[in-house]
C-alpha positions in Angstrom: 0.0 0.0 0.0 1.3 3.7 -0.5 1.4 5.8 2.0 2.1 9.5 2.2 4.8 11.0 5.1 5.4 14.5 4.8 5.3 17.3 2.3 9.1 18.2 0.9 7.8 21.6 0.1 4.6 23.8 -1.1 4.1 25.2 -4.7 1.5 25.8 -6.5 2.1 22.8 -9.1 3.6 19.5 -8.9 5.5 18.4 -5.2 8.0 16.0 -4.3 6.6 13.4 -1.5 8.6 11.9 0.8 8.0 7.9 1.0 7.2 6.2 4.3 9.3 3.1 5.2 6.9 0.8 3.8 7.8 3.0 0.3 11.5 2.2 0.9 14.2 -0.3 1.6 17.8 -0.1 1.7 18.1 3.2 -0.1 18.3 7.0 1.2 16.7 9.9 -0.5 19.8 12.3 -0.6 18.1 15.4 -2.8 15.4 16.2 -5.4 15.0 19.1 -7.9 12.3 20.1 -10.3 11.2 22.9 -12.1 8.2 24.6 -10.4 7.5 26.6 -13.5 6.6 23.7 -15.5 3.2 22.9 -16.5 1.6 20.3 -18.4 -0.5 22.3 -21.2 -3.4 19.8 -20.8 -3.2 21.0 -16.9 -5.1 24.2 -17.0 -8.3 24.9 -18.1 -9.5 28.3 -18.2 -6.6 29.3 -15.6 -7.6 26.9 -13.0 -6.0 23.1 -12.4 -8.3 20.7 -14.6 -9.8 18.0 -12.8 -9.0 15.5 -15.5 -4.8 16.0 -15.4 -4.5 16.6 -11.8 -4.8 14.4 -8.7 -5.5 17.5 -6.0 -5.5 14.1 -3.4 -1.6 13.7 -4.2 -0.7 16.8 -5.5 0.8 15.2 -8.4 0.2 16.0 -12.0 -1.1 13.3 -13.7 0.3 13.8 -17.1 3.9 13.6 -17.2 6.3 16.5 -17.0 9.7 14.7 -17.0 11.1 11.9 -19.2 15.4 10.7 -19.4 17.6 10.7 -16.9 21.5 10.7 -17.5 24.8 11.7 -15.6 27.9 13.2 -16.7 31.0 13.7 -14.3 33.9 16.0 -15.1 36.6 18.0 -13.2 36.0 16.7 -10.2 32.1 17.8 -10.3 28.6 15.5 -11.3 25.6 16.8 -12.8 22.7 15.0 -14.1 20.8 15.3 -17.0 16.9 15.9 -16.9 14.5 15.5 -19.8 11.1 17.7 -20.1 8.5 18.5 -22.3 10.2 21.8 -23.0 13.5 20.8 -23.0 16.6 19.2 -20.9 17.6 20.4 -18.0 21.9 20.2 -16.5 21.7 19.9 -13.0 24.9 20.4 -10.7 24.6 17.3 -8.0 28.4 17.6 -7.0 26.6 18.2 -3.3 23.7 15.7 -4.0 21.8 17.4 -1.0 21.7 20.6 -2.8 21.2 19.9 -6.8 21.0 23.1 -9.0 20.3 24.1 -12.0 23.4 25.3 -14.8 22.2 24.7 -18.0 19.4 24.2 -20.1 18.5 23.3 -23.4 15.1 24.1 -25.2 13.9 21.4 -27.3 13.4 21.2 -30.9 9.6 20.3 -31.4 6.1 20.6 -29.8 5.9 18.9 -26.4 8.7 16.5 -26.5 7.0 13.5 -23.9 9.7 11.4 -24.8 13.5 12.8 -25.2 16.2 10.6 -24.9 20.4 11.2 -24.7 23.4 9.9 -24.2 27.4 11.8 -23.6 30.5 10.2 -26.1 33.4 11.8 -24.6 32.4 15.2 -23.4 29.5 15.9 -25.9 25.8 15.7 -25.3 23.4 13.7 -28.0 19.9 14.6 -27.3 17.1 13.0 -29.5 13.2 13.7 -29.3 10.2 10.9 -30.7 8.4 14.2 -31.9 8.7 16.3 -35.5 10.5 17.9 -36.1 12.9 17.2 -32.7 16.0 16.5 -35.3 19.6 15.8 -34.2 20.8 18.3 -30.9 24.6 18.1 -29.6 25.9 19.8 -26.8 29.4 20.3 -25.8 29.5 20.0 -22.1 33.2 21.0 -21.7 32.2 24.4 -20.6 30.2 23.0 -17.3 28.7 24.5 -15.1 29.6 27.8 -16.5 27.3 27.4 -19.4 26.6 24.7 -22.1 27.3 25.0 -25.8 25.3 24.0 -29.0 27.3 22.4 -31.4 24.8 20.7 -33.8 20.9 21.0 -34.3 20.0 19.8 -37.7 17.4 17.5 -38.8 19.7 17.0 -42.1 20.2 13.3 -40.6 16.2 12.6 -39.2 14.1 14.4 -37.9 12.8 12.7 -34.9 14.1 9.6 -32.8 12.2 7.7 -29.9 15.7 6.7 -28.5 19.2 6.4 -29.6 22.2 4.4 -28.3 26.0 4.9 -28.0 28.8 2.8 -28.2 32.1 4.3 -27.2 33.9 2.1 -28.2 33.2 1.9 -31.4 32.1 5.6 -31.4 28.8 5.1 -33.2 25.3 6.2 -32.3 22.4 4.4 -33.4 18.9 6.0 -34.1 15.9 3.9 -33.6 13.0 5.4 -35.9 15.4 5.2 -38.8 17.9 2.2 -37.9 20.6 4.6 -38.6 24.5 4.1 -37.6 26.4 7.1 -37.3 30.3 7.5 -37.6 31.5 9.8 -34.2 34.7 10.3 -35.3 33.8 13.5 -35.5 31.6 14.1 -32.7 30.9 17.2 -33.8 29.6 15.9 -37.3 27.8 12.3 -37.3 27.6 10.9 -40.5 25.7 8.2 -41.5 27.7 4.9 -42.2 24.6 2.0 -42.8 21.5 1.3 -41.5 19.5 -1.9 -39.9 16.9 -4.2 -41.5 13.5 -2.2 -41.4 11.5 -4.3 -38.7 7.7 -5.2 -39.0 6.2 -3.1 -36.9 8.6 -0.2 -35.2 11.6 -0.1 -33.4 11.7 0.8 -29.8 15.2 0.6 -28.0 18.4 -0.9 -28.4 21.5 -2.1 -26.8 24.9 -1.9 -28.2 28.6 -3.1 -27.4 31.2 -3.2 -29.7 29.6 -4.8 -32.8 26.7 -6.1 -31.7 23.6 -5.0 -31.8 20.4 -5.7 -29.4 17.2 -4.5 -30.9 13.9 -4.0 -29.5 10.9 -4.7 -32.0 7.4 -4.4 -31.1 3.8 -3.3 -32.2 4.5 -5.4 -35.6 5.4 -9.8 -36.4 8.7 -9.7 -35.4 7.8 -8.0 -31.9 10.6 -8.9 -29.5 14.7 -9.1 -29.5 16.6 -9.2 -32.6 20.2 -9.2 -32.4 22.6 -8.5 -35.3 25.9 -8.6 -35.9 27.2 -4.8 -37.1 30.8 -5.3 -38.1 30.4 -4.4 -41.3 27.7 -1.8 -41.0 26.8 -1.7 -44.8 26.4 -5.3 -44.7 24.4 -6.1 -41.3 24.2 -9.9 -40.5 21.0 -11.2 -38.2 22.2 -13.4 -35.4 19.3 -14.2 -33.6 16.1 -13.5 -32.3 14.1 -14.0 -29.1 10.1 -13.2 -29.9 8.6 -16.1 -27.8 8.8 -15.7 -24.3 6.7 -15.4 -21.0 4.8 -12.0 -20.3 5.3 -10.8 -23.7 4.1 -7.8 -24.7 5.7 -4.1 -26.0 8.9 -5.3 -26.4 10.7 -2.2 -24.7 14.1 -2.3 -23.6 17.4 -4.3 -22.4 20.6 -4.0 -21.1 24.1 -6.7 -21.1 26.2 -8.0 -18.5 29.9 -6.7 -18.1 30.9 -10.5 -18.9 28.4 -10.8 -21.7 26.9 -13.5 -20.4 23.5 -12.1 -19.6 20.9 -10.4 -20.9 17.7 -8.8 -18.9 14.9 -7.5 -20.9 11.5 -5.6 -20.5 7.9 -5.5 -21.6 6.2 -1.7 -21.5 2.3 -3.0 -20.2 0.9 -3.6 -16.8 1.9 -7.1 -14.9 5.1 -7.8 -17.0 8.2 -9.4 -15.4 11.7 -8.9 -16.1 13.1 -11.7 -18.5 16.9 -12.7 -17.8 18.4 -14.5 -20.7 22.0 -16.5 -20.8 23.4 -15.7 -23.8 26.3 -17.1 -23.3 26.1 -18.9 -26.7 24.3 -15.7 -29.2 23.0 -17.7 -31.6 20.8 -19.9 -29.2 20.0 -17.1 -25.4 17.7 -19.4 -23.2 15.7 -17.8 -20.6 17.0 -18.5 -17.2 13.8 -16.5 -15.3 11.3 -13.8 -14.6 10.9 -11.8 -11.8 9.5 -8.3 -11.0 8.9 -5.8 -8.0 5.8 -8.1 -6.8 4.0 -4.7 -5.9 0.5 -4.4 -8.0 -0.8 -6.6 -10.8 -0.2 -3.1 -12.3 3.0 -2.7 -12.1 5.3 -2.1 -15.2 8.7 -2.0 -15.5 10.4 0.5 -17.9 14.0 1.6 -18.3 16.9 -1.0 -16.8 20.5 -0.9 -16.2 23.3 -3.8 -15.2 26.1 -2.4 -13.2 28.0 -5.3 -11.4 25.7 -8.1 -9.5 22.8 -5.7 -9.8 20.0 -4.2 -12.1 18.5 -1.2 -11.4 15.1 -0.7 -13.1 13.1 2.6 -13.4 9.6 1.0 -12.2 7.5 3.5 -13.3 4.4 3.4 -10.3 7.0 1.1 -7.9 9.4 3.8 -8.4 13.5 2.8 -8.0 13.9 -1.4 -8.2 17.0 -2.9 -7.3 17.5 -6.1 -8.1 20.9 -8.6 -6.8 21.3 -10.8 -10.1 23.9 -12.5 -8.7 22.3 -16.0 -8.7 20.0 -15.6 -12.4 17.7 -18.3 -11.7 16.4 -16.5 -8.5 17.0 -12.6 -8.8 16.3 -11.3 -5.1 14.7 -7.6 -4.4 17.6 -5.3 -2.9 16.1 -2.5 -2.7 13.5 -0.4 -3.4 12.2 3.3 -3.4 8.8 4.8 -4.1 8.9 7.9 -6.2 5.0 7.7 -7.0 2.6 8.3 -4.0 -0.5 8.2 -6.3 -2.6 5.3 -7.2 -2.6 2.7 -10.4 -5.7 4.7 -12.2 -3.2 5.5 -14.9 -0.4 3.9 -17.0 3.2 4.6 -17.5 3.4 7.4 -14.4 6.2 7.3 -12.1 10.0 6.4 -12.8 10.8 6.6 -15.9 15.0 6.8 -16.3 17.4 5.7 -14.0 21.5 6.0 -14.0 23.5 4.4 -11.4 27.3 5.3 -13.4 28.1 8.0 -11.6 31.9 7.8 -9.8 30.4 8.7 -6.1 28.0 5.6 -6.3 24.7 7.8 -6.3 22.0 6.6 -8.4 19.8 9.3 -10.5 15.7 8.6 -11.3 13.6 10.7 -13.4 10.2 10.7 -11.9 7.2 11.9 -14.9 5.3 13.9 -12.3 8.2 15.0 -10.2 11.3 15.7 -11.7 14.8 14.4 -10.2 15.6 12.1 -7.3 19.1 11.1 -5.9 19.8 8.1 -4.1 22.4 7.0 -1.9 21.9 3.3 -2.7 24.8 1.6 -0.4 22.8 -0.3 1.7 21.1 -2.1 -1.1 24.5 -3.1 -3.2 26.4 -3.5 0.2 27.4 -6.9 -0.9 29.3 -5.4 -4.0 33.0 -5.2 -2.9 36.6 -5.6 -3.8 37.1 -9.4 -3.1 33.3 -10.2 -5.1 33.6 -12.6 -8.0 31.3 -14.3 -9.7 32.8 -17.5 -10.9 35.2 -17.8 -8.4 35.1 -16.1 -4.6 38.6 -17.0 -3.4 40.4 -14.9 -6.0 41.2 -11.6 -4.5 42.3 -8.4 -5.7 43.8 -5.7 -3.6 44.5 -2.8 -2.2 41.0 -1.6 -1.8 40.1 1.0 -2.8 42.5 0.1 -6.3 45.3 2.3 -7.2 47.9 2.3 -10.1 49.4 -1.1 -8.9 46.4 -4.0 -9.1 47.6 -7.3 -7.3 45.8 -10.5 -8.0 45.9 -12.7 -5.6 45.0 -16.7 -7.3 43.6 -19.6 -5.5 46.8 -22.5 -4.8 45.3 -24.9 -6.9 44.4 -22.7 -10.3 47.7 -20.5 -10.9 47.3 -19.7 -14.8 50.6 -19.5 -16.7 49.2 -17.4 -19.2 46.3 -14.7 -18.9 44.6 -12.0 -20.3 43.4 -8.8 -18.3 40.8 -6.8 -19.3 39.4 -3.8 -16.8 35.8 -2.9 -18.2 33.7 -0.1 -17.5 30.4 -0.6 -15.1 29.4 -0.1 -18.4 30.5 -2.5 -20.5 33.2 -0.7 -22.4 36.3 -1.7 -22.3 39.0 0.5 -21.0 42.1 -1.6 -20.8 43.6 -4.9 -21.7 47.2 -6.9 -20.6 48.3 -10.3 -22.2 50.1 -11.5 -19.0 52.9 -14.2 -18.7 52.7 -15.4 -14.9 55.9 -17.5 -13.9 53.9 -19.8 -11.4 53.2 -16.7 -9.1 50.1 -17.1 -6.2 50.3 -13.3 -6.1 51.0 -11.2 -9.4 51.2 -7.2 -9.7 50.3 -5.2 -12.7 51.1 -1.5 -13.4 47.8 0.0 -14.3 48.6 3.6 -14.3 48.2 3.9 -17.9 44.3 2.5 -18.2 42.6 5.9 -17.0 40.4 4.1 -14.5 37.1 6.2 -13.7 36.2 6.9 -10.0 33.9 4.1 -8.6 32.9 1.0 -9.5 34.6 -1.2 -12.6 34.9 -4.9 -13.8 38.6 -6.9 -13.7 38.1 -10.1 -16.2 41.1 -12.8 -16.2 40.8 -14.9 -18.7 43.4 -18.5 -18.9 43.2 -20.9 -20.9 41.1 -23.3 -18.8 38.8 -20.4 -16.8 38.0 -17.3 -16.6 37.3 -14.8 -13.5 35.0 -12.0 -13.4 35.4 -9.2 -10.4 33.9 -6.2 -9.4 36.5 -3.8 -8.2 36.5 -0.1 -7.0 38.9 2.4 -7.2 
């Protein structure tokens, strides 16, 4: 049941409610923001609140105002990024207590409900589904003084429900038109291939290195296509996943650091999370389903795999965390409520969520009420230095990492030979070391070169007869 605790503040439009502890476990609400200027234009009739767009019981607008989330860290400072209906605000959360407001960015297009973005290097890509939204980049080098426009052109499309970027590969991929864009000038995208047109429309995608993870739906080949994007004028089709439990509006998905895994969403009411082993690409078996357990209503929407957990933007449950650690039985971390009102209407609620930011502290975009940041510690407090997944007696220290990593082996599995690869919480990977180990328990490697982010990051070790996957800090 939701209950309401205290009012956060009074204004004349939408508030920020504070959850009670049945709202709440294992996270802390460390600040909000929102725009108190913003109003839905479906909110007033005739000067007055409409009874039809606004719940006066929860003080809560009951169309959306707020869409993505995303961070960005640099120079020592964080800021997230909020999407609108006007346009996207940059928020300085360096003191997460005390967010403000640096930047923002008026949308291209009429009532953008859905914006989405993503940052490739120090630039901002920001994408509306509404025409004409076109292509917007920002250069955020300039933060928090001001922000700079760099592109806005609809010379490329004119609208995109979502787009995706791989750093690595420096590409970003539009979903309305399947485009791939070159970044090697980020600056000047230019379009390099496209994807196979789907029956019905394309929703979301997932991307790492050259594959690609595709979300179909509304259409006969509704669910997960995944294709192979080496060659990007000549786009291979690995394999698809389009019969599953609680199917419905194929929506979204994100991959394991260790590519081994694969968690998906459905966009309607009483649809599970679907976690996939996809281990072997051509043939991904589902391993389970699972899901916040809070209404036959609820619905999940936007998710994200950092480490042993995934962190899902529940839209009415609010903020989801989920320990993945075992995939046949995914077990509830934590959870916080960012929607106080009831289930009378879809799709309200959490909407983005971004848990990459070097202090640890998660971001969720709320429709009704802007920007929430969590302190989620207690809920991934069994993330730490000496965590591994395949094997729990390797050991890395010291922890926190610094520029000399020491890998401690178990007696009996010394590898002569190994490759280390340090990956992004991301995915991405940052550095890699073909080792030669003369029969040493303990071996040292000089990582001073590898640019490590603050906060969390993946160590793989791969030998020739196993492989070790560790979550690290530094």
């Amino acid at each position: 049941m939701k209950h309401i605790y205290i009012l956060l503040t009074f204004i004349a439009f939408p508030l920020i409610l504070i959850s009670d502890s049945n709202d709440r476990k294992n996270i802390e609400l460390i600040g909000t923001w929102q725009d108190s200027t913003l109003i839905h234009p479906d909110t007033l009739e005739n000067g007055e609140l409409n009874p039809d767009y606004h719940d006066h019981g929860s003080h809560q607008h009951l169309e959306g105002l707020y869409n993505e989330a995303w961070g960005y860290a640099s120079g020592g400072r964080e800021y997230a990024i909020l999407g609108s209906l006007k346009g996207i605000y940059l928020i300085d959360i360096t003191d997460p207590s005390k967010p403000a407001k640096v930047g923002y960015i008026k949308g291209l297009g009429d009532g953008g409900i859905q914006r989405d973005f993503h940052t490739y290097k120090h630039y901002l890509y920001m994408v509306a589904d509404v025409s004409p939204a076109s292509l917007m980049i920002a250069d955020l080098s300039y933060l928090p003084d001001t922000v700079k426009i760099v592109y806005a052109s609809d010379e490329l499309f004119d609208k995109a429900h979502n787009i995706f970027i791989d750093t690595v590969s420096a590409r970003l991929y539009a979903t309305n038109d399947g485009g791939i864009y070159s970044l090697e000038n980020p600056e000047l995208p230019e379009l390099i291939g496209k994807l196979p047109a789907p029956m019905g429309l394309r929703h979301d995608f997932f991307v790492r290195g050259d594959t690609v993870y595709t979300h179909h739906y509304f259409g006969e080949d509704e669910g997960l296509h995944i294709f192979d994007a080496r060659n990007p004028e000549d786009i291979r089709l690995i394999s698809t996943i389009t019969d599953y439990p609680f199917k419905g509006i194929s929506h979204s998905g994100w991959l394991s650091a260790d590519g081994k895994t694969y968690i998906m969403s459905d966009e309607h009411s009483g649809a599970e999370m679907k976690l996939f082993d996809i281990s072997d690409i051509e043939n991904p078996v589902l391993i389970s389903t699972f899901g916040s357990g809070v209404d036959s209503l609820s619905i999940p929407h936007n998710q994200i795999i950092m480490g042993d957990y995934l962190f899902v933007a529940y839209y009415h449950d609010g903020l989801f965390i989920f320990n993945i650690r075992n995939p046949e039985e995914p077990e509830v971390a934590g959870f916080y409520d960012t929607y106080l009102a009831d289930y009378s209407i879809n799709y309200q609620g959490a909407w983005g969520v971004y848990p990459f930011l070097p202090s640890g502290n998660v971001l969720v975009s709320d429709r009704q009420t802007g920007l929430y940041v969590f302190d989620v510690s207690d809920a991934t407090s069994q993330v730490s230095v000496n965590s591994s997944q395949d094997n729990p007696e390797i050991k890395l220290f010291p922890n926190p990492l610094n520029n000399l990593l020491q890998i401690e082996f178990p007696g009996d599995e010394i590898p002569k030979d190994f490759t280390l690869e340090l990956i992004s919480i991301s995915g991405q990977k940052i550095a890699e070391y073909e080792i030669k180990n003369n029969n040493s328990q303990i071996f040292s490697q000089d990582i001073s070169d590898a640019n490590i982010p603050r906060g969390f990051f993946i160590v793989r070790i791969m030998s020739e007869n196993k492989t070790w996957v560790i979550t690290a800090f530094h």
